[in-house]
Structures are given as C-alpha cells and as structure tokens.
Steps between C-alpha positions, in 0.01 A plus 500: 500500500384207688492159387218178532684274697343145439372281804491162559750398256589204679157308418448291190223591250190266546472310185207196546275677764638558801801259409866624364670279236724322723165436786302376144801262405558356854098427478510343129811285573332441875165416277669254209630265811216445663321473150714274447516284832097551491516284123807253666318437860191665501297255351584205686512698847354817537549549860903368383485758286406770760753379719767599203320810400446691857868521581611627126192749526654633811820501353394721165317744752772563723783507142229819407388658739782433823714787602805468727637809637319723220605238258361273241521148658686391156776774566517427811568106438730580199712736725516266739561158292798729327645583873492129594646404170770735508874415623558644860887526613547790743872573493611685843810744438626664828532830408841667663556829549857667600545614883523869485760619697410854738808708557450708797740701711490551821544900590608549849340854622493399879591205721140426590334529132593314214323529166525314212498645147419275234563506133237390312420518113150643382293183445425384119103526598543850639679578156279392275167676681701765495578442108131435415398819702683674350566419135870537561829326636648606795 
C-alpha cells in the first residue's frame, strides 16, 4: 500500500498575494511607521522625510524577504540575540583515567630469543560489538 508523502512542508501558505502572514505583518507594522513619520515630518520636509523612510524601507524588505543560511533573517537574529544573551562559563574538568597495568612474562625458550607474552583483558568496545552482533552476552 503506498502512501502520498506531502512536499514542501516547510513553506508557509501564501495568505495576501504572494505574502505569508508574518511577510504581511512585517509590511503593515513597516507601513504604520512611515505613515506615521510621513504625518510627523513629511509635511514640513519631504526630502527629511525620505531620508527617514529609505533606510526603514530597506530594513522591512530585508526582515521579509532576507535569508541567512536557509533561514528567515528574523530566526536568524532571534537565534543569535538569544546566544549573545545567554550566560557562557565553560568549566574544564581533566578527565583521569587509571594506568592499566600489563603483566607479561618473560618465557625463556633459547638464549638468543626472548618473547614476551602479555596478558591482556578483551576490550569493553570489542565486547559490546560483539554484544550488539550478536544479541547476547559473552
């Protein structure tokens, strides 16, 4: 039986033209501030005015429509506003480990050739493959 797998499920629905909800919002609240500036400056100084208006324009269309690494340009600032924000104390612990002791003997077969013969546990790595392999204890 096969299944309809859905794609694209990581884009927003389009809900004022080509806008989502959270472009259209950035664009209203972008529009009521220079609406408002236009009313407070505007009509005294309309090249004052621009001067105000060109930089928040700018501002709006790179809040909607910049990506950063694949991300929205808001995520992207909020993630890294909360990483600045946040408390950074690295703590270094030296980590100590045992000396393992070999325990060899020396066999003495000839004069000339000496070998060594250690004793050496199975390593926990090489028992647990083995475990997972398996599906049993050794």
């Amino acid at each position: 039986m096969s299944y309809v797998v859905p794609k694209f499920i990581e884009r927003e629905a389009k809900i004022v033209g080509p806008l989502n909800f959270k472009q259209f919002l950035m664009f209203l609240v972008g529009g009521a501030i220079l609406l408002v500036l236009y009313f407070t400056i505007g009509k005294k100084s309309f090249f004052l005015f621009m001067f105000f208006a060109l930089p928040i324009l700018i501002i709006v269309l790179f809040l909607a429509f910049g990506k950063v690494k694949g991300r929205a340009l808001p995520i992207f600032l909020k993630n890294y506003f909360s990483h600045q924000s946040a408390p950074k104390v690295y703590y270094f612990q030296k980590k100590t480990f045992a000396p393992t002791i070999l325990h060899f003997k020396i066999e003495k077969g000839s004069e000339e050739e000496a070998t060594l013969k250690f004793k050496r546990r199975r390593p926990e790595l090489h028992r647990l493959f083995t475990e997972v392999e398996t599906k049993r204890e050794d």
